[in-house]
Backbone atoms as SQL, in Angstrom:
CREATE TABLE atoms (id INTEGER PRIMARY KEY, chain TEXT, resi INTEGER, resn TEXT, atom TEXT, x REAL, y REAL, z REAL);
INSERT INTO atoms VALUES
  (1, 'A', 1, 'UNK', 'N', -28.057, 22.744, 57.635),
  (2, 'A', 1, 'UNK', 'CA', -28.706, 21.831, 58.559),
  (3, 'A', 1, 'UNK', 'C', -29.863, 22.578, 59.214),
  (4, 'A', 2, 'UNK', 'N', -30.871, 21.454, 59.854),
  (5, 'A', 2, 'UNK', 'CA', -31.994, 22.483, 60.055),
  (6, 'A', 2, 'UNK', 'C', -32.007, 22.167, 61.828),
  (7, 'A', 3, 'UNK', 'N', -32.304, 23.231, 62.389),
  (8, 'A', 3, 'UNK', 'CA', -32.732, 23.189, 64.192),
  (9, 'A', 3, 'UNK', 'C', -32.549, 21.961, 64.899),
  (10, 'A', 4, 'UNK', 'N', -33.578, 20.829, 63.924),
  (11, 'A', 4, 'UNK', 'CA', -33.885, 19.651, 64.728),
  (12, 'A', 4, 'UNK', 'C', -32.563, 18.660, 65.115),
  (13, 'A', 5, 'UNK', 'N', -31.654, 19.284, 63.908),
  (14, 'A', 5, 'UNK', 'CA', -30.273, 18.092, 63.981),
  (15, 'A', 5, 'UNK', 'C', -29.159, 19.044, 64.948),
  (16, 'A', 6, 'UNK', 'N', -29.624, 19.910, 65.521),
  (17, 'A', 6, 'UNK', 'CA', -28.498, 20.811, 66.218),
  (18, 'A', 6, 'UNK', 'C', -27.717, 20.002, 67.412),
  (19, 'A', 7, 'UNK', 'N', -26.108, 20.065, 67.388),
  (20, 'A', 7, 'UNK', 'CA', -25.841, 19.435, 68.500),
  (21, 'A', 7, 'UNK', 'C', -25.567, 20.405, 69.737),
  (22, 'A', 8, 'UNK', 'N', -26.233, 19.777, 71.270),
  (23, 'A', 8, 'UNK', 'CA', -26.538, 20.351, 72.625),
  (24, 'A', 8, 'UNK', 'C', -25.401, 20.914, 72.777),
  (25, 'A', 9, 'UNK', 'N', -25.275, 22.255, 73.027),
  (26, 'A', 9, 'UNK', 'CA', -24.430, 23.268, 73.745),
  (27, 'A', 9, 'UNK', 'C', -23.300, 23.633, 72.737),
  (28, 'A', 10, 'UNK', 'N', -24.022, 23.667, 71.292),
  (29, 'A', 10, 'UNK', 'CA', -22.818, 24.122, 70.238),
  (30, 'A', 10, 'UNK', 'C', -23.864, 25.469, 70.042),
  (31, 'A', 11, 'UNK', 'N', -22.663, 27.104, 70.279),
  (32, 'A', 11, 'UNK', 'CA', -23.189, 28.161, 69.326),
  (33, 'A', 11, 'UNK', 'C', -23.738, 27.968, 67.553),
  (34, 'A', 12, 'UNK', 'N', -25.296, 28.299, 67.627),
  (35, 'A', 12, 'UNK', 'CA', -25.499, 28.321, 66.375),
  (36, 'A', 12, 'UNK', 'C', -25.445, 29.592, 65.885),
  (37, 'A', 13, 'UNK', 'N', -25.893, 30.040, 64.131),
  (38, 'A', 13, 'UNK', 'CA', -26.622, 31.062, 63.594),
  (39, 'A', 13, 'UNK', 'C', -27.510, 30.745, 62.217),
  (40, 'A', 14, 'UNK', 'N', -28.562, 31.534, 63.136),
  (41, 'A', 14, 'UNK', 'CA', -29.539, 31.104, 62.096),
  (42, 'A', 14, 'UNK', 'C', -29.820, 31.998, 60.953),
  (43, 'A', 15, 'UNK', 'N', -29.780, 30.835, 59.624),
  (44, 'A', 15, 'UNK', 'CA', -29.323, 31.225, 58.322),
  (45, 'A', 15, 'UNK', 'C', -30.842, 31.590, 57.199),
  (46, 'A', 16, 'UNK', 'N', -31.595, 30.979, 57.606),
  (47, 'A', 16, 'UNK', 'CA', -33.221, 31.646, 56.780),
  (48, 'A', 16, 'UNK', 'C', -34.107, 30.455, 57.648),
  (49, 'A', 17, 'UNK', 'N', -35.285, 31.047, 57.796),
  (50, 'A', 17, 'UNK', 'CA', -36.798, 30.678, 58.569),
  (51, 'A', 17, 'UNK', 'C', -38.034, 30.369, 57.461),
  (52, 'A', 18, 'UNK', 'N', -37.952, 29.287, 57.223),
  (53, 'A', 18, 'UNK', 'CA', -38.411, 28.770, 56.097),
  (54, 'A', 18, 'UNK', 'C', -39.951, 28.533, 56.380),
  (55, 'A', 19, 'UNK', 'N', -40.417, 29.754, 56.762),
  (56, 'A', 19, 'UNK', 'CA', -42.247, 29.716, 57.297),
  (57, 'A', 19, 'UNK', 'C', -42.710, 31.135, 56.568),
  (58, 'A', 20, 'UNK', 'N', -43.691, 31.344, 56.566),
  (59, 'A', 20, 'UNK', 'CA', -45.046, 32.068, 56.004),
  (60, 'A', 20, 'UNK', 'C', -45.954, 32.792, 57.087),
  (61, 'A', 21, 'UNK', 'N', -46.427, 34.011, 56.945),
  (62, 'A', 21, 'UNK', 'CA', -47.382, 34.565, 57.445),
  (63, 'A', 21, 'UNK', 'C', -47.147, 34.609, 58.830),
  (64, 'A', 22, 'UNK', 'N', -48.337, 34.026, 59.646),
  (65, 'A', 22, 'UNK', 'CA', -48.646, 34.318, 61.150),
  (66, 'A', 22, 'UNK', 'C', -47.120, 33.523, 61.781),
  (67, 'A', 23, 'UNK', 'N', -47.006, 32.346, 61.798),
  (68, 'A', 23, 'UNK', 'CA', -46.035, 31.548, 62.104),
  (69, 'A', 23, 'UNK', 'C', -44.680, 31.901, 62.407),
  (70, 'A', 24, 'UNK', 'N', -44.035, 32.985, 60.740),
  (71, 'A', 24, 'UNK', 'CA', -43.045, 33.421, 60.895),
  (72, 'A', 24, 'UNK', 'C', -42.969, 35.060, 61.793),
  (73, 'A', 25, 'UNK', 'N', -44.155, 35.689, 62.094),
  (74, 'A', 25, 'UNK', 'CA', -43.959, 36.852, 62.533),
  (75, 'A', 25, 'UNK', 'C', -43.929, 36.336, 64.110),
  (76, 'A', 26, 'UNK', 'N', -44.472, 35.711, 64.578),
  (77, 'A', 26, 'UNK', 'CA', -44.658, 34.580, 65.986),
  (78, 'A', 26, 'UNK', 'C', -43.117, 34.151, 66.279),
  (79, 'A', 27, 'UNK', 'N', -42.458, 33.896, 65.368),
  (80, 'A', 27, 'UNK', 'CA', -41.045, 33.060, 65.663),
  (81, 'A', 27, 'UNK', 'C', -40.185, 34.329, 65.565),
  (82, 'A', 28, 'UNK', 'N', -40.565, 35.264, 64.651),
  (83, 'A', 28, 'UNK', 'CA', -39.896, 36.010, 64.804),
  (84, 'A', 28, 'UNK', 'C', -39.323, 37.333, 66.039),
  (85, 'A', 29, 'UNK', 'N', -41.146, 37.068, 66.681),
  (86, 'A', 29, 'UNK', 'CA', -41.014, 38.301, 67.748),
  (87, 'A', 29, 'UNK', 'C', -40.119, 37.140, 69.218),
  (88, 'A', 30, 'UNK', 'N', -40.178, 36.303, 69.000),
  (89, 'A', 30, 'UNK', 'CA', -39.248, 35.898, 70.416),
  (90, 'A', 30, 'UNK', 'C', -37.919, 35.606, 69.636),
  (91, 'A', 31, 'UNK', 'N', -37.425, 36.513, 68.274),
  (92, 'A', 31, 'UNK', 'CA', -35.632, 36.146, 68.081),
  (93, 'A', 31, 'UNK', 'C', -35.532, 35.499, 67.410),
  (94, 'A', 32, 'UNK', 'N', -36.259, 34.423, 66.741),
  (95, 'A', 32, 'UNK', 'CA', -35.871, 33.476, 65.537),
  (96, 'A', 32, 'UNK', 'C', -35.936, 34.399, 64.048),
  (97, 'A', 33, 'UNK', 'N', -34.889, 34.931, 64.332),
  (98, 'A', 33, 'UNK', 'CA', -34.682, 35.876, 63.200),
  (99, 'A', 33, 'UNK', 'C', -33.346, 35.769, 62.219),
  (100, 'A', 34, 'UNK', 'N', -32.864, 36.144, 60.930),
  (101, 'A', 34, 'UNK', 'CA', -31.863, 35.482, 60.279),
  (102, 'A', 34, 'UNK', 'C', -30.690, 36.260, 61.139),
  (103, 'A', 35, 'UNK', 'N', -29.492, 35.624, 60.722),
  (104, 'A', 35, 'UNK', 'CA', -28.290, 36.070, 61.492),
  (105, 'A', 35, 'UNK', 'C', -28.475, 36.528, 63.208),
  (106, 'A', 36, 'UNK', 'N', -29.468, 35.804, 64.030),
  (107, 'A', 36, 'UNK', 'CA', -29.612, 35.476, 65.346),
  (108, 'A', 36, 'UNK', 'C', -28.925, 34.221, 65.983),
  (109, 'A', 37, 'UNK', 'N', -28.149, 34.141, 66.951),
  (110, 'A', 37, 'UNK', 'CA', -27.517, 33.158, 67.613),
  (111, 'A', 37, 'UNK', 'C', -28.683, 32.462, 68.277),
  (112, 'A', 38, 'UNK', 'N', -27.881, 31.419, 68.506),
  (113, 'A', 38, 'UNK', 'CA', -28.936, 30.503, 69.497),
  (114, 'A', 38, 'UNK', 'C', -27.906, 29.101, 70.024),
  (115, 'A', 39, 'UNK', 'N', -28.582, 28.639, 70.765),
  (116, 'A', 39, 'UNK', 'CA', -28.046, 27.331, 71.087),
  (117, 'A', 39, 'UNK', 'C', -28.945, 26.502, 71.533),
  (118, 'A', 40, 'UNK', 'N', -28.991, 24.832, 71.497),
  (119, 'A', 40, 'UNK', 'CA', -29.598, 23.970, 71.611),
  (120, 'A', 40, 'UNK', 'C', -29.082, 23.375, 73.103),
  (121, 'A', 41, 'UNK', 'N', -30.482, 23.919, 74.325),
  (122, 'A', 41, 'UNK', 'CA', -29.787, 23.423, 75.081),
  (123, 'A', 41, 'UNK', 'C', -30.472, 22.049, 75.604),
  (124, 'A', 42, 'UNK', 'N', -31.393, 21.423, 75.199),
  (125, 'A', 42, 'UNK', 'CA', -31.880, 19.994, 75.012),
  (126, 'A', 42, 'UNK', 'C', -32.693, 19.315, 73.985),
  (127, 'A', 43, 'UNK', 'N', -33.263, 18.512, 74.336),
  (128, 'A', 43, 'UNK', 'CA', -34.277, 17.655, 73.698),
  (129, 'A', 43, 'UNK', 'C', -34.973, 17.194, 74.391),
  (130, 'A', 44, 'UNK', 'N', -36.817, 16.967, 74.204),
  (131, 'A', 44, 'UNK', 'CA', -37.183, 16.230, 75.170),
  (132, 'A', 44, 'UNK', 'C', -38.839, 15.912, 74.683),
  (133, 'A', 45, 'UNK', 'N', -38.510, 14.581, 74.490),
  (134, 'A', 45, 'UNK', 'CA', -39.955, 14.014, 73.839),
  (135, 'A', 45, 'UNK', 'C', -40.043, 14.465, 72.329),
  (136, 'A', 46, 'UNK', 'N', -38.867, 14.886, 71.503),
  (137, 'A', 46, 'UNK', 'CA', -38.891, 15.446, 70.286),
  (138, 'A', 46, 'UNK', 'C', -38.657, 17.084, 70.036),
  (139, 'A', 47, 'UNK', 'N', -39.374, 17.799, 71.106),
  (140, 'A', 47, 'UNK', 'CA', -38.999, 19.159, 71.259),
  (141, 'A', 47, 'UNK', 'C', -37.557, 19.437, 71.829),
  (142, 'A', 48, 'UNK', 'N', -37.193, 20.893, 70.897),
  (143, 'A', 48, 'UNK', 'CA', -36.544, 21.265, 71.043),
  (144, 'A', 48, 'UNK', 'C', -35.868, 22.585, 72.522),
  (145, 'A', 49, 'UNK', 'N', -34.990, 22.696, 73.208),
  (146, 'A', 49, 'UNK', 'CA', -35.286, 23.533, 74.309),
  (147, 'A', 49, 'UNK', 'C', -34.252, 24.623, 73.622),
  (148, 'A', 50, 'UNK', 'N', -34.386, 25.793, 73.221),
  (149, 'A', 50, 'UNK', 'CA', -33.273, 26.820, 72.788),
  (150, 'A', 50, 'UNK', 'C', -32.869, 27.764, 73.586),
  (151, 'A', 51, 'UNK', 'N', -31.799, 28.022, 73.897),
  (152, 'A', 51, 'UNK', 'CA', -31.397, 29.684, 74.511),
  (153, 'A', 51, 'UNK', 'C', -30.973, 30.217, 73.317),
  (154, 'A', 52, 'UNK', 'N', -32.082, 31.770, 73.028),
  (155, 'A', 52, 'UNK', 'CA', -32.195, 32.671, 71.969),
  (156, 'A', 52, 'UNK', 'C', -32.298, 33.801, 72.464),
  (157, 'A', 53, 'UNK', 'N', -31.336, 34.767, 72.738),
  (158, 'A', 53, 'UNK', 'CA', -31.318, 36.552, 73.091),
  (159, 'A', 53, 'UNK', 'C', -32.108, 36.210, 74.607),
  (160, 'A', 54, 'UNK', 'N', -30.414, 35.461, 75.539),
  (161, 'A', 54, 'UNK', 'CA', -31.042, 35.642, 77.034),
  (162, 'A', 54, 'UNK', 'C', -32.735, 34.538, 77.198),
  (163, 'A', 55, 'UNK', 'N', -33.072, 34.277, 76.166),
  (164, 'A', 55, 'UNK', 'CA', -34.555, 33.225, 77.315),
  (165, 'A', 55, 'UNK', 'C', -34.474, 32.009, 76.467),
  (166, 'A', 56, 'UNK', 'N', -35.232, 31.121, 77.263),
  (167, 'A', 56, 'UNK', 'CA', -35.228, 29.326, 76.723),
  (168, 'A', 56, 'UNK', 'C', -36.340, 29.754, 76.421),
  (169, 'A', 57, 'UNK', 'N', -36.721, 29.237, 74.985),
  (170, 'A', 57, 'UNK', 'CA', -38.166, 28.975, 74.584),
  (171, 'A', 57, 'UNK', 'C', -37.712, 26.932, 73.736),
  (172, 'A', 58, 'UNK', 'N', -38.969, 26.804, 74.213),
  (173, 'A', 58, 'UNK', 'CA', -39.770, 25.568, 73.539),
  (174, 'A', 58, 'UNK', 'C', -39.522, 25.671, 72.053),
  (175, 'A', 59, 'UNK', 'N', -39.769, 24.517, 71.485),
  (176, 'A', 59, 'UNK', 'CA', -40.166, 24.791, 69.968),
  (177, 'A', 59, 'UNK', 'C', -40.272, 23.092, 69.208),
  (178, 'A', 60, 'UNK', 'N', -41.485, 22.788, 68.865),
  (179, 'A', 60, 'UNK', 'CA', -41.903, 21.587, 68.531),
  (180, 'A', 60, 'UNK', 'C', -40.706, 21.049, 66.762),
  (181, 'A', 61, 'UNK', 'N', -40.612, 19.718, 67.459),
  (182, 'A', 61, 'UNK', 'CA', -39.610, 19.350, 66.053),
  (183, 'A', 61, 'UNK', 'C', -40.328, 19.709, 64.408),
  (184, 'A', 62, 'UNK', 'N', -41.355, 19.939, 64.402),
  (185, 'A', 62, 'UNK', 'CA', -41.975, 20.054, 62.915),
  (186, 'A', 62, 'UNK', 'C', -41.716, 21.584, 62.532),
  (187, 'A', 63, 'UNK', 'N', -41.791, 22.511, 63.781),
  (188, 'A', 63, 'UNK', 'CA', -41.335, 24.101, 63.474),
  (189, 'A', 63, 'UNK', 'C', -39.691, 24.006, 63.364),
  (190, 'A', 64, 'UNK', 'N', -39.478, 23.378, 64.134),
  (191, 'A', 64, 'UNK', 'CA', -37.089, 23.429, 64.211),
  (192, 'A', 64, 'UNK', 'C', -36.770, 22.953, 62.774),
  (193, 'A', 65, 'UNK', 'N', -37.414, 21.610, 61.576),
  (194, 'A', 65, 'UNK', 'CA', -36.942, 21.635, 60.731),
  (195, 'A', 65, 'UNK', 'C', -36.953, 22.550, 59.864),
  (196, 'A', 66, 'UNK', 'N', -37.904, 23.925, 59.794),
  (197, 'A', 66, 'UNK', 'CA', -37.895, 24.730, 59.154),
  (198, 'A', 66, 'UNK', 'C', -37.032, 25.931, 59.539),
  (199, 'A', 67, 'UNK', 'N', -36.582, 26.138, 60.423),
  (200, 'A', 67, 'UNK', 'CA', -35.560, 26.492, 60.875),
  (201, 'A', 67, 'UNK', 'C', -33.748, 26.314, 60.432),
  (202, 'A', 68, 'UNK', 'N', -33.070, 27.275, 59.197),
  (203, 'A', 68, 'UNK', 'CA', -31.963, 26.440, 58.865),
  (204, 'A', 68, 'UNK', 'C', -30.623, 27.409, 59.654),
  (205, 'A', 69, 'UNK', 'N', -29.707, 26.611, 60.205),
  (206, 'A', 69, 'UNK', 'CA', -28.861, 26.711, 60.950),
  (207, 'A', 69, 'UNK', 'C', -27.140, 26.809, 60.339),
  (208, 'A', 70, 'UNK', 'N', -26.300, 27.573, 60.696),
  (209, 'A', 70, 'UNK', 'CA', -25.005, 26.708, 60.329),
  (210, 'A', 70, 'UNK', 'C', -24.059, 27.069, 61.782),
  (211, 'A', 71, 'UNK', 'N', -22.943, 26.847, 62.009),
  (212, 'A', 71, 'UNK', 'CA', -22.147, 26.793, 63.353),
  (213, 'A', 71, 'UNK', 'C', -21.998, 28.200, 63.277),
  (214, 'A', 72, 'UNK', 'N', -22.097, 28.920, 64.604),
  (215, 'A', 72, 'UNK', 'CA', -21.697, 30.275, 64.905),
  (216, 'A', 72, 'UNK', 'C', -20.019, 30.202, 64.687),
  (217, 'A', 73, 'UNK', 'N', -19.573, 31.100, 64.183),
  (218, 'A', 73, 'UNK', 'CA', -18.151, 31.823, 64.425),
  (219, 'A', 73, 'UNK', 'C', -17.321, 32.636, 65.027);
């Protein structure tokens, strides 16, 4: 499943970052990195709100579907 379908206040881990070049080194330096936790802690207007290593960052629904997810353990 990818970011955008995450349900609010379930531990994720993220499983591959399905971006290129500038984009993925950008997502990567704030933690969107493979086998990184995260959680979805809203939605709002389509964006996504994440807690990733301690901080909420933003992240627009067209970047979260590239983003693939499965349930933390």
């Amino acid at each position: 499943m990818n970011l955008s379908l995450a349900p609010i206040g379930v531990p994720m881990r993220i499983n591959k970052v399905r971006l290129k070049g500038e984009q993925k080194t950008q997502l990567a330096n704030m933690g969107f990195v493979e086998d990184s936790e995260l959680m979805a802690v809203s939605e709002n207007a389509g964006n996504i709100i994440v807690n990733i290593k301690g901080s909420r960052v933003g992240i627009g629904k067209e970047l979260a579907t590239r983003i693939m997810i499965t349930p933390s353990e």
